[in-house]
MARFIPA-268357 format. One record per residue (C-alpha): residue in one letter; x, y, z. Coordinates in nm, 2 decimals, always signed. Example, Ala and Ser with C-alpha at 12.3 -4.5 7.8 and 13.67 -1.06 7.14 Angstrom:
  resn       u       v       w
     a   +1.23   -0.45   +0.78
     s   +1.37   -0.11   +0.71
END
This chain:
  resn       u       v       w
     x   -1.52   -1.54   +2.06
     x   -1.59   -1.23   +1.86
     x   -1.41   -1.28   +1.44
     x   -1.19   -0.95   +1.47
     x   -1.07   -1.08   +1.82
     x   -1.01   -1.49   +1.65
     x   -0.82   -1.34   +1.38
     x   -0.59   -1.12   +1.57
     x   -0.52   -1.45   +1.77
     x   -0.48   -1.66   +1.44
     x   -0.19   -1.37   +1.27
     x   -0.04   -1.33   +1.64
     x   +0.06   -1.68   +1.59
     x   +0.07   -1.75   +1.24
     x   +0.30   -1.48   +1.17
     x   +0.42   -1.24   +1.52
     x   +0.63   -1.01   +1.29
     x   +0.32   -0.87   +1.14
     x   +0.19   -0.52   +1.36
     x   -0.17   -0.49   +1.39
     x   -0.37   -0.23   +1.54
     x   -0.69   -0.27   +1.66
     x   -0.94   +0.03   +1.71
     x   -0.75   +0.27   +1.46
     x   -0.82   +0.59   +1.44
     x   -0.83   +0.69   +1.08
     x   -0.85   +1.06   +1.12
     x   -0.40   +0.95   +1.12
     x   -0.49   +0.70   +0.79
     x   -0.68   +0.94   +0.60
     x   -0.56   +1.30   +0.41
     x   -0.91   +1.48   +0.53
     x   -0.77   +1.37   +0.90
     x   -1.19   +1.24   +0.96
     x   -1.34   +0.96   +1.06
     x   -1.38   +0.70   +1.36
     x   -1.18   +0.38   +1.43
     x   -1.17   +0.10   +1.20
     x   -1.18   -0.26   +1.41
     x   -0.86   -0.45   +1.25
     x   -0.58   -0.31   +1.08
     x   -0.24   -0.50   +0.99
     x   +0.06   -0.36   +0.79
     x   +0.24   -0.61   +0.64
     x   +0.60   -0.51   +0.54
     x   +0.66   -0.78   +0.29
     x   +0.48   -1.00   +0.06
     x   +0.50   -1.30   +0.31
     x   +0.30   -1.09   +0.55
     x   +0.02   -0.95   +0.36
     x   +0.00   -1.37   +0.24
     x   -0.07   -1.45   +0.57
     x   -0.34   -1.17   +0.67
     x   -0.56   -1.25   +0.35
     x   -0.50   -1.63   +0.41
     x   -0.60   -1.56   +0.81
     x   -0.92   -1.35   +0.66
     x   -1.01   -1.62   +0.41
     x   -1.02   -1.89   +0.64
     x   -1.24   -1.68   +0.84
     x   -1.46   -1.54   +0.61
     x   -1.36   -1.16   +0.64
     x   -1.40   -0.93   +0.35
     x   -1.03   -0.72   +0.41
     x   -1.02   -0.37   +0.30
     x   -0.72   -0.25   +0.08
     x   -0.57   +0.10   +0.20
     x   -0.31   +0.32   +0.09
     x   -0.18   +0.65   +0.22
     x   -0.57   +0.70   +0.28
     x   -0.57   +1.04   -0.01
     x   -0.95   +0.94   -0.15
     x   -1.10   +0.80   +0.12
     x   -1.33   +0.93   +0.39
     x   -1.45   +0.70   +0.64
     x   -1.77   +0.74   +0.88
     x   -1.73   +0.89   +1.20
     x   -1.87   +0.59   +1.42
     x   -1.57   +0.41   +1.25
     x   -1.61   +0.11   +1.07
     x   -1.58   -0.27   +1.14
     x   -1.34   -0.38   +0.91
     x   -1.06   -0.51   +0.90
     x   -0.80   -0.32   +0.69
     x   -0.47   -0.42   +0.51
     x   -0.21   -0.09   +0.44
     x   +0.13   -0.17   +0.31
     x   +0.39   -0.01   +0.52
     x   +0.77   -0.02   +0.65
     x   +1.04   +0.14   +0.67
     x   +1.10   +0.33   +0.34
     x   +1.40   +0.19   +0.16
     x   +1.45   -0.10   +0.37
     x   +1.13   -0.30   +0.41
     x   +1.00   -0.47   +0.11
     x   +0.68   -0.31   +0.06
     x   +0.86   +0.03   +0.10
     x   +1.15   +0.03   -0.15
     x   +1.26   +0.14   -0.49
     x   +1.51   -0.10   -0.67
     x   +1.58   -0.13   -1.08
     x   +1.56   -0.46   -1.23
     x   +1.56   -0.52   -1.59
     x   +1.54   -0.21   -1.72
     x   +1.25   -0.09   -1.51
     x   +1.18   +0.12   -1.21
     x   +1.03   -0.13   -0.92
     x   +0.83   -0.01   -0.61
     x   +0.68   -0.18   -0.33
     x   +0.28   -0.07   -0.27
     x   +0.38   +0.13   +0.05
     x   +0.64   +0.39   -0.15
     x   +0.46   +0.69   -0.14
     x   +0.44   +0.88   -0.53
     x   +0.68   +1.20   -0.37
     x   +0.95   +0.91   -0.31
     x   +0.90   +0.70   -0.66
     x   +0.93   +1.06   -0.85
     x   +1.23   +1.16   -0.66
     x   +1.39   +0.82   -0.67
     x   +1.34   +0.82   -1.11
     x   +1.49   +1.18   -1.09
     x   +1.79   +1.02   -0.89
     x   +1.81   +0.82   -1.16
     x   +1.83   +1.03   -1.46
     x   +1.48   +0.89   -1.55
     x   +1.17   +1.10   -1.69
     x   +0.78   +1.00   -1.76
     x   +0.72   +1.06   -1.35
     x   +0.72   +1.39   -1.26
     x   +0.32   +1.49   -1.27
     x   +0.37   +1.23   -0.93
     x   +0.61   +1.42   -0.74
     x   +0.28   +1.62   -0.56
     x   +0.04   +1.35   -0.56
     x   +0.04   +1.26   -0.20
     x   -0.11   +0.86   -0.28
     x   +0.13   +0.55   -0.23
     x   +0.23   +0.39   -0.55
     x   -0.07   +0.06   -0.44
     x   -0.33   +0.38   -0.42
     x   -0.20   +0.53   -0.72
     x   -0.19   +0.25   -0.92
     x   -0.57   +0.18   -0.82
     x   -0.72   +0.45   -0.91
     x   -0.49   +0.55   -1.24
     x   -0.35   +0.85   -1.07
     x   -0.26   +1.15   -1.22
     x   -0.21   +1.55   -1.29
     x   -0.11   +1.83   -1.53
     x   -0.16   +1.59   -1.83
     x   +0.02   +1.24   -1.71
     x   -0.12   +0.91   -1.58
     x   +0.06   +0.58   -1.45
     x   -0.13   +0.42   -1.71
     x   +0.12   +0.61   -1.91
     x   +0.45   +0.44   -1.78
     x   +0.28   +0.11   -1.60
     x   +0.48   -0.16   -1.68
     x   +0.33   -0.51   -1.48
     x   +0.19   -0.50   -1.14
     x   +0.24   -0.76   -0.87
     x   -0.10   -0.84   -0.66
     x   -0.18   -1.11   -0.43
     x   -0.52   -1.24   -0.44
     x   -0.78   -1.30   -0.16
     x   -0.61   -1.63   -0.13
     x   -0.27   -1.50   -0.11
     x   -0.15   -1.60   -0.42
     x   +0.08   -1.39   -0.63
     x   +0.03   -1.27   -1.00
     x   +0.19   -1.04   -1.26
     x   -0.03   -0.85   -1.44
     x   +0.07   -0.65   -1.74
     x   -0.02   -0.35   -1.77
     x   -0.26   -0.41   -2.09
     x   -0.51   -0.60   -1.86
     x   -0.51   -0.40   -1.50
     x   -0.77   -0.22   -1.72
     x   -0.64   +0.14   -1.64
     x   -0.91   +0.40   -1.72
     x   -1.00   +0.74   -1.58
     x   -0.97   +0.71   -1.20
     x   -1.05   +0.34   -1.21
     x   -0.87   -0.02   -1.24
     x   -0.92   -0.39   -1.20
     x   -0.79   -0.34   -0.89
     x   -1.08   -0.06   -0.76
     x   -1.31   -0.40   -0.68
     x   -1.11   -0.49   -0.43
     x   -0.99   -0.85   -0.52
     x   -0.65   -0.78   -0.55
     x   -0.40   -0.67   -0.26
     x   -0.07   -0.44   -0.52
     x   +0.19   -0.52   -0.30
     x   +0.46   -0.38   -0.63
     x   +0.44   -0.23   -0.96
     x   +0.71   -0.16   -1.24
     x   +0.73   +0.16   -1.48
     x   +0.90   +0.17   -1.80
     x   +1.08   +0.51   -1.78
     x   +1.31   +0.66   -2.03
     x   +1.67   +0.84   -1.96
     x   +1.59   +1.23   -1.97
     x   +1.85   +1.53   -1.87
     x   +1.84   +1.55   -1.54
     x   +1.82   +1.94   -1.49
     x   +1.48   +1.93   -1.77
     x   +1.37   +1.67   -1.51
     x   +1.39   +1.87   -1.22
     x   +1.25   +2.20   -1.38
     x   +0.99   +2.00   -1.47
     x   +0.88   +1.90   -1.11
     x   +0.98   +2.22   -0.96
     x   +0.73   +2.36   -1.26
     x   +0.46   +2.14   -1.16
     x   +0.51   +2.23   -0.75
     x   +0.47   +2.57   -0.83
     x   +0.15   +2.53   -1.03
     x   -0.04   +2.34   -0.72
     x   +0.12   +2.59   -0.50
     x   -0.03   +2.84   -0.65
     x   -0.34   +2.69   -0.73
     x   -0.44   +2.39   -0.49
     x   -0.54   +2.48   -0.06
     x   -0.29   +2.24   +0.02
     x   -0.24   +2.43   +0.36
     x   -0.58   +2.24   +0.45
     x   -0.66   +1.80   +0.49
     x   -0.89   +1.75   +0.15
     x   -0.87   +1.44   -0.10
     x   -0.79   +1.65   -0.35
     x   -1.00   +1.65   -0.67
     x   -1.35   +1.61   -0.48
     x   -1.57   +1.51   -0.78
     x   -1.47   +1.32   -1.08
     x   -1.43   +1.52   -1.46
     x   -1.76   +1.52   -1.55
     x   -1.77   +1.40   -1.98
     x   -1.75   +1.78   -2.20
     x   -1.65   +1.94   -1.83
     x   -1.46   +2.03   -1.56
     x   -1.62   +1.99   -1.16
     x   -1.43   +2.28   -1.04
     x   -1.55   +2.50   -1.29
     x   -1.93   +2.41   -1.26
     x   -1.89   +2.44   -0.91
     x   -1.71   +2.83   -0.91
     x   -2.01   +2.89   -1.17
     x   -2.24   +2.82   -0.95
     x   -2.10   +3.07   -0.68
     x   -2.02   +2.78   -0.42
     x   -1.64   +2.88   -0.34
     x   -1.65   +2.90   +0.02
     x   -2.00   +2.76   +0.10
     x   -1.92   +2.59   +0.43
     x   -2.12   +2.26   +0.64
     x   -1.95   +2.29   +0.98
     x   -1.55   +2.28   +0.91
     x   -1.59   +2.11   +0.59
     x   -1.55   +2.42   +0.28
     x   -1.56   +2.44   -0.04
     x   -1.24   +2.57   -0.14
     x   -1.19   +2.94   -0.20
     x   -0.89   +2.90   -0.38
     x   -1.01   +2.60   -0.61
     x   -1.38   +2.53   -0.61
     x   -1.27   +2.14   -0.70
     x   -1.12   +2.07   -0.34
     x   -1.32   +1.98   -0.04
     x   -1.13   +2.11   +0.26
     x   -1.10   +2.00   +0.62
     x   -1.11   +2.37   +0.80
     x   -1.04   +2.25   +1.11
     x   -1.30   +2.03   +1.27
     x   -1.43   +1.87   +1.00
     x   -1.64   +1.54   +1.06
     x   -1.71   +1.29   +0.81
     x   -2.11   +1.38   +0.83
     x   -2.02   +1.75   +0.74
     x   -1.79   +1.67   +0.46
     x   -2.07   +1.45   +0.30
     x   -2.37   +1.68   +0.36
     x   -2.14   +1.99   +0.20
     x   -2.11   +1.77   -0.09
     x   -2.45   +1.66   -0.13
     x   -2.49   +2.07   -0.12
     x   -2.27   +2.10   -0.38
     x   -2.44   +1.84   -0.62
     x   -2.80   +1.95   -0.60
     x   -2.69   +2.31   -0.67
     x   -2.47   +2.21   -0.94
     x   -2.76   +1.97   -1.11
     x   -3.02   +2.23   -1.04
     x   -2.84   +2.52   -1.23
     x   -2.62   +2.33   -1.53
     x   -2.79   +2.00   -1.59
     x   -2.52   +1.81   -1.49
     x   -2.44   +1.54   -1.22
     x   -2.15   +1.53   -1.03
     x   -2.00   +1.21   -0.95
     x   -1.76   +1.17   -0.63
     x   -1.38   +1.08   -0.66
     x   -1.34   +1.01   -0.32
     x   -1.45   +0.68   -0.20
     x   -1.64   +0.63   +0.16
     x   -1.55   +0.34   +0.38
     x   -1.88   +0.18   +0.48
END
């Protein structure tokens, strides 16, 4: 019996709540809407079901994948043959997919997305959250890769996050040691499954709140092509610079690889045209690095991670 097809049959009966989809397309599981099927996926909606797809993986040797809302990832367009775990339920009522206060902090499952946390903190008369509200990650995703905008980072109002381990154990990790940097975490390795995280917010006025986020929507409004599928920020900041501005120096705004662009409105953002396949996506980028070396000296580094 082929592995994928033995562990679907060890979590159908290990635990039948848990929905797995084989032969996903992940053009739906990805913002750039690219890339082929991946071989496994399950999305557990609470802690007891992520346990027992990484104890089901572990017993068979598989090396599971950790996905969010899919917001830095491309994947190949032959697909891949993985097998993927992506927090999910129903959003306030599933475990994974909840916002709840407990001793003074603001708790979220992996699954909430960063639009719901930063509305929920605002419901709550709470501030240090709105650069989130237009980050379209999940609060496991964000947490991963230190997300942020406009000046703000998790890293700035992490409290502890709550992982499982490839064994399916649980752990709290404080803040202090999920070794938050630029874009980057303990977590980026792939060892740990987030499945919740806790920010230390502080009580704001509620109407500076809001003007805040409304501040902040208008800014990537006017700024951002978020009429088109990208990952946002293509290429990391590169140390003295800033990618989008190397790459508008360079006179690459619109330079196009099939329906993969360059951005005309911000030379930073990849975007999916319409049609877009992984293969053009990746050879517009390469484009964009050998120019960008060749002319300024400097090496652009990728954001957005590929699925092998």
């Amino acid at each position: 019996m082929e592995r994928f097809e033995e562990l679907e049959q060890l979590l159908a009966k290990r635990c039948p709540t848990l929905e797995l989809r084989k032969n996903e397309s992940m053009e739906r599981n990805t913002s750039f809407h690219v890339g082929g099927p991946a071989r496994l996926m399950a999305l557990p909606r609470t802690k007891g079901e992520a346990k027992s797809a990484l104890l089901a993986a572990a017993e068979l040797g598989i090396e599971p994948f950790f996905l969010g809302n899919g917001t830095n990832l491309l994947v190949p367009d032959r697909g891949v043959e993985r097998f993927l775990i992506k927090p999910a339920g129903k959003y306030g009522v599933d475990e994974l997919n909840r916002v709840w206060e407990a001793n003074g902090l603001l708790c979220a499952g992996a699954a909430v997305s960063l639009a719901n946390l930063s509305g929920c903190a605002l419901g709550r008369n709470l501030t240090g959250l709105e650069f989130a509200q237009g980050i379209p990650g999940s609060v496991g995703g964000g947490v991963t890769m230190n997300a942020g905008a406009y000046g703000g980072e998790l890293v700035q109002v992490l409290d502890s996050v709550t992982v499982l381990d490839r064994q399916g154990q649980e752990h709290v990790i404080p803040a202090a040691d999920c070794g938050l940097g630029y874009r980057r975490s303990i977590f980026s390795g792939g060892d740990y499954l987030i499945v919740e995280a806790r920010f230390r917010l502080t009580h704001g006025d509620p109407a500076d709140i809001e003007a805040r986020m409304k501040e902040l929507a208008a800014k990537r409004k006017e700024k951002q092509p978020l009429e088109y599928p990208s990952a946002g920020s293509t290429f990391k900041r590169p140390e003295g610079y800033f990618a989008a501005a190397l790459i508008d120096q360079c006179g690459l705004k619109g330079l196009t690889v099939g329906g993969a662009q360059v951005s005309e409105k911000h030379a930073g953002f990849v975007i999916n045209r319409g049609g877009a396949t992984c293969a053009d996506i990746l050879a517009l980028v390469e484009q964009i690095k050998a120019v960008v070396k060749e002319r300024t000296g400097v090496e652009l580094e990728l954001e957005v991670k590929i699925l092998r």
